[in-house]
N, C-alpha and C positions, 0 to 999 in steps of 0.2 A: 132538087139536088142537081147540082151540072153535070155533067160528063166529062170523066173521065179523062184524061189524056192517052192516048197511048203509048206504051211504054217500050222503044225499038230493041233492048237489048235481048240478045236470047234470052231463052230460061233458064240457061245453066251455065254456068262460066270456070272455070276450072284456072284458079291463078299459083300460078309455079314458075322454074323453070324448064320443067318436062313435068308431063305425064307418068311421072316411076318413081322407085324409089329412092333415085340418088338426084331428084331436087329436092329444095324446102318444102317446110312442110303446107303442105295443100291447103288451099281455104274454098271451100264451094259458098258459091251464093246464087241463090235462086231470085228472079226477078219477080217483082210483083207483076200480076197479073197473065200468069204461066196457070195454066193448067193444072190441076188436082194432085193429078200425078206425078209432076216434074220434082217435085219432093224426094217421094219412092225412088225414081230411077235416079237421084244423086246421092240416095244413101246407099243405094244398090253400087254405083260408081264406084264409090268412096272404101264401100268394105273388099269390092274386086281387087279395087289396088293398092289396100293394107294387103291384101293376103297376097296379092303377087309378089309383092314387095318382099312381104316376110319367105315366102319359095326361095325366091332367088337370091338374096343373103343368106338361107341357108345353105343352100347348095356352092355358091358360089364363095363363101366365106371357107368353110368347111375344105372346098376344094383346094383354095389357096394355102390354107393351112399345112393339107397333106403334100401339095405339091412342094413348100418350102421345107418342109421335115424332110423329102424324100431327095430334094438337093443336095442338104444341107450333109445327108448321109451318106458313108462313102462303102462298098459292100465290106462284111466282117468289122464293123468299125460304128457304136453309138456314135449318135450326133450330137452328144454331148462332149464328147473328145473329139470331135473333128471341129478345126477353129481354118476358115477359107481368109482370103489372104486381098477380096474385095476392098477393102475398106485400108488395106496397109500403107503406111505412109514411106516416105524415102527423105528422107533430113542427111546434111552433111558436118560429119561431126570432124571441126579441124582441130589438129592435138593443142591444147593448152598445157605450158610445161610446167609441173609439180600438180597436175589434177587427171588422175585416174581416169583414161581413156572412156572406159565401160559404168564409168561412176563408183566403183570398189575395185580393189586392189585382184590381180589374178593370178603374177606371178609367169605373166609371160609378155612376147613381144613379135610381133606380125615383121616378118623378113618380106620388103616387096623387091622381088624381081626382075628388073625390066630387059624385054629387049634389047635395050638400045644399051645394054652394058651397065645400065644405069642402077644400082641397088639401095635401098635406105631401107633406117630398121625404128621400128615406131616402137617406145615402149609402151606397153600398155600398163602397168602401174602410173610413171610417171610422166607421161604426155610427151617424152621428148624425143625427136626426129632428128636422124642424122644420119650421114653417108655410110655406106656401108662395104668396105673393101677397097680399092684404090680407082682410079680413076677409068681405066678400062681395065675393066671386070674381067681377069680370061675365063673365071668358070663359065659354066654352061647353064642356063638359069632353070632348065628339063631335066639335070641331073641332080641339081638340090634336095636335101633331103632335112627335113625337120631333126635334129638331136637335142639333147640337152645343153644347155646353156649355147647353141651354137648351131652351125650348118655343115652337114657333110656336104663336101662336090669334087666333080672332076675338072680338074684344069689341065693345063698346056704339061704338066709334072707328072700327074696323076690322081691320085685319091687323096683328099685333105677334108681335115676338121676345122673349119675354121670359125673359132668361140668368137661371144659378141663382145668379149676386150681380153686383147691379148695377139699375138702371132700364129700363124695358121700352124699345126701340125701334117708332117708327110703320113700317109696308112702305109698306101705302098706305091713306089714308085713306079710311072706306066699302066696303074692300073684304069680298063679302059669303062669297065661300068661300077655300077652302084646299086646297090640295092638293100630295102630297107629290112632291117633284122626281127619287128614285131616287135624290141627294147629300143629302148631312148639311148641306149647306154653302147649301141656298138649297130653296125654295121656292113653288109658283105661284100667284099672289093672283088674284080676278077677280071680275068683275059682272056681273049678268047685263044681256045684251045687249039690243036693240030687232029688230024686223021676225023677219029668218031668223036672225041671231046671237043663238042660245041665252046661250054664256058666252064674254066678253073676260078673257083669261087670260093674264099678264106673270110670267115668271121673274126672280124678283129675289132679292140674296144676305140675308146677315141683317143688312146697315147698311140696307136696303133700297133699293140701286144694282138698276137695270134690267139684268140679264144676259140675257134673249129677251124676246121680243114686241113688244106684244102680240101674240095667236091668236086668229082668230075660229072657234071651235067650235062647229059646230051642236047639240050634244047635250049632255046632263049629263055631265061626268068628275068622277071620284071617285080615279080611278089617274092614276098619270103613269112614266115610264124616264125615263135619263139623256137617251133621245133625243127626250121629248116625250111630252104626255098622249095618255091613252089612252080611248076610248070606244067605246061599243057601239052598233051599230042593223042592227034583221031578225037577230038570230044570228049576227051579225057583230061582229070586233073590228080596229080601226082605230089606225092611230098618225097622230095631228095633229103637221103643223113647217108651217113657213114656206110651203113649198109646197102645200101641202093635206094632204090624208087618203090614207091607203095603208095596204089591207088586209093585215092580220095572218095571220089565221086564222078559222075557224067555229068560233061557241064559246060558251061564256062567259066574264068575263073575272073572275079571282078574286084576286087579290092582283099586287100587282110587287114587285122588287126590284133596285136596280141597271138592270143595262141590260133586266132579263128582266120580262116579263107572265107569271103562270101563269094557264092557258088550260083550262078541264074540255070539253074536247071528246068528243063520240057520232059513231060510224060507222050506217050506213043500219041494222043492225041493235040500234041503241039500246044498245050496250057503250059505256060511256065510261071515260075514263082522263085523268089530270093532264099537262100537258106545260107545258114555262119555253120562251116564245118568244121567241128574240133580237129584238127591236123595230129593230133598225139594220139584221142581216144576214138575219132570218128563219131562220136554225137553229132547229133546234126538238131540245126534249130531253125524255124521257119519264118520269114516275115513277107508273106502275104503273098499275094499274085503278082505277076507281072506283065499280066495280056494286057496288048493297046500300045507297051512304053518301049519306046527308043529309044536305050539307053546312054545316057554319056559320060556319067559319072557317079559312083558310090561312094559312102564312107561309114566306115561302124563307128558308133562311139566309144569313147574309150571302155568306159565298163562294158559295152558288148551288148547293150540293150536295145540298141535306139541305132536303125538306118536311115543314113541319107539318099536321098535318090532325084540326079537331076538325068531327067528324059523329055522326050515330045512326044507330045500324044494328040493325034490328028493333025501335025503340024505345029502344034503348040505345045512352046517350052514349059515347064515345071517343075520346082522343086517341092518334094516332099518329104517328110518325117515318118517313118513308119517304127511302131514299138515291137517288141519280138511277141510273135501271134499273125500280125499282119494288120492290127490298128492304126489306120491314119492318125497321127497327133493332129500334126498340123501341114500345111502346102499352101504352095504360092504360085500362083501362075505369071507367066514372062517372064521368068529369072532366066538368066543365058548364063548358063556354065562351059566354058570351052577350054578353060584353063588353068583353074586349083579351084579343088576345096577342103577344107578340114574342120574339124570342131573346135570351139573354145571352149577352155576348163571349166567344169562343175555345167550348170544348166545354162550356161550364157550363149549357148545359139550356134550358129556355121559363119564361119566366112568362107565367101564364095569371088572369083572371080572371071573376069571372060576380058578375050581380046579386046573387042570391041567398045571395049568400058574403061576410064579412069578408075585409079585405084581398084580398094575392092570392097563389099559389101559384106554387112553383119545382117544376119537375118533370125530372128528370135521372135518369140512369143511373149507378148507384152504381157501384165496384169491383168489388162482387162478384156485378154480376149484376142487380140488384133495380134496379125501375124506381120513383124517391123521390119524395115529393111532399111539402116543407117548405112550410108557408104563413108568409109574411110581412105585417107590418102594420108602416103609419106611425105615427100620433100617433094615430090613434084606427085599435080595431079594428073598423071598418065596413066596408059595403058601398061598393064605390065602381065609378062606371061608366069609368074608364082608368086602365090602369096603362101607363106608358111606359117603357122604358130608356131615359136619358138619357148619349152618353161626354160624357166631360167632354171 
């Protein structure tokens, strides 16, 4: 017999693209004319790095899992209701006239504001955009206030209603602020006072009939409930009626709505958290903490369920949804709030607006999950400083 050739390659060859378990899958081949034992030590190989394999998929799979659940969860709040706002998309929906804005009918219509004197009014039933007031706007676009079928504001006159077709109505002549009543159906005029009466402030409907007051109020109010304005002084929050002043709570006072004040209140160790304080009975209801946020803006929903909250937290913007308890619904990060927000009727979302920004943006919770952010514009797309819902 001849001899053999010799055979140069090692005795073991290991072909992948690594050695682990995140190449293909491994194929050993042993050379002929290797030693006895080069067998053994590549079955030896081969079962090391199954079971490493299998370790570190355990571990490492496992870990990844806890660590997206423990993301994904917000404190007090399943991560089955909390819906993050990664994945949200921003589409521009311009009005097409006779086709429902929001895709169904709602029964109201977005007032935008602008600086520049500029105002159009979008309906949102029927798609159709148009100027809104006369060509230079005297109102003040900061004193607007959402009413029914229309807009309270102060002009060059004073207090006016001015419906979305029709002639404006006077409230009361000279009067220098506004503010909003917790009804769609009226709202508080007032001047400011002499000696210790800061503001004289009279509830009146939108023919402008006297329904309360006057109220002599010692202090600025900017809020008002069903049961009376509302103002601050030393860290205190107060409801003004006929009888005087009667404390609320320790607080700040950050939004109303209806009969409720929401209230950011701090205990002795500087933890604070949002609470809606009934202004008539003093019930008080909770929604959640509010360590970390710098707040810039709130809004209740209309039923009183469901808070808005646009703040920064570690230098970054965010708006979020919290239900009463203190459950995150849902939140979005980068949203810039600097200058209106308000709810759309039934479950249709917020629209929010900022300086900074054209128009202004609807922000809701899709079907499947995805937290949407559709920006809308009236007759020009500009910046404007109010966007209002307006029911008709």
């Amino acid at each position: 017999m001849g001899r053999r050739h010799r055979d140069e390659r090692p005795p073991v060859e290991l072909w992948g693209a690594e050695a682990g378990a995140e190449g293909e899958v491994q194929r050993v081949e042993v050379a002929p004319g290797g030693p006895r034992w080069v067998p053994v030590v590549a079955s030896l190989v081969v079962v090391l790095l199954v079971a490493s394999a299998l370790l570190s998929y355990g571990d490492d799979g496992a870990g990844d899992g806890e660590r997206a659940a423990e993301e994904d969860e917000e404190p007090g709040a399943s991560s089955s209701t909390t819906r993050r706002s990664s994945t949200s998309t921003t589409t521009t929906l311009p009005p097409v006239p006779g086709v429902p804005v929001l895709g169904q009918p709602v029964g109201a219509s977005l007032l935008f504001a602008g600086g520049g004197r500029t105002w159009s009014l979008l309906d949102l039933d029927t798609g159709e955009a148009r100027p809104f007031g006369d060509e230079r706007n005297s109102a003040e676009p900061y004193s607007a206030l959402a009413v029914r079928g229309g807009v309270a504001v102060s002009s060059v006159v004073g207090a006016e209603y001015r419906p979305l077709l029709g002639p404006p109505v006077l409230l009361q002549r000279g009067a220098e602020v506004l503010v909003p009543s917790g009804s769609l159906d009226s709202v508080w005029v007032g001047t400011m006072g002499i000696g210790e009466a800061w503001w004289e402030l009279t509830l009146r409907d939108l023919t402008g009939q006297v329904v309360a007051g006057p109220l002599i109020v010692p202090t600025w109010v900017h809020l008002a409930t069903t049961a009376g304005p509302i103002f601050e002084r030393g860290g205190r929050v107060y409801l003004h009626t006929a009888e005087g002043s009667r404390f609320l709570a320790v607080g700040s006072a950050l939004a109303a709505g209806g009969g409720d004040v929401v209230i950011l209140v701090c205990d002795e160790g500087a933890s604070c958290g949002y609470e809606a304080v009934d202004a008539t009975s003093g019930a008080r209801r909770t929604f959640g903490p509010a360590d970390g946020e710098e707040v810039s803006s709130v809004a209740l929903s209309p039923d009183g369920r469901q808070l808005a909250i646009a703040a920064y937290v570690g230098g970054q913007s965010r708006l979020r949804v919290v239900a009463e308890g203190g459950a995150t619904l849902w939140d979005a990060d980068g949203v810039h709030v600097d200058a209106s927000m308000a709810w759309l009727p039934g479950d249709l979302g917020l629209i929010t607006s900022s300086h900074s920004e054209a128009g202004a943006v609807r922000h809701h919770l899709g079907a499947d999950g995805v937290v949407r952010s559709d920006r809308l514009a009236g007759l020009a797309d500009e910046a404007v400083e109010r966007v209002l819902v307006i029911p008709h």
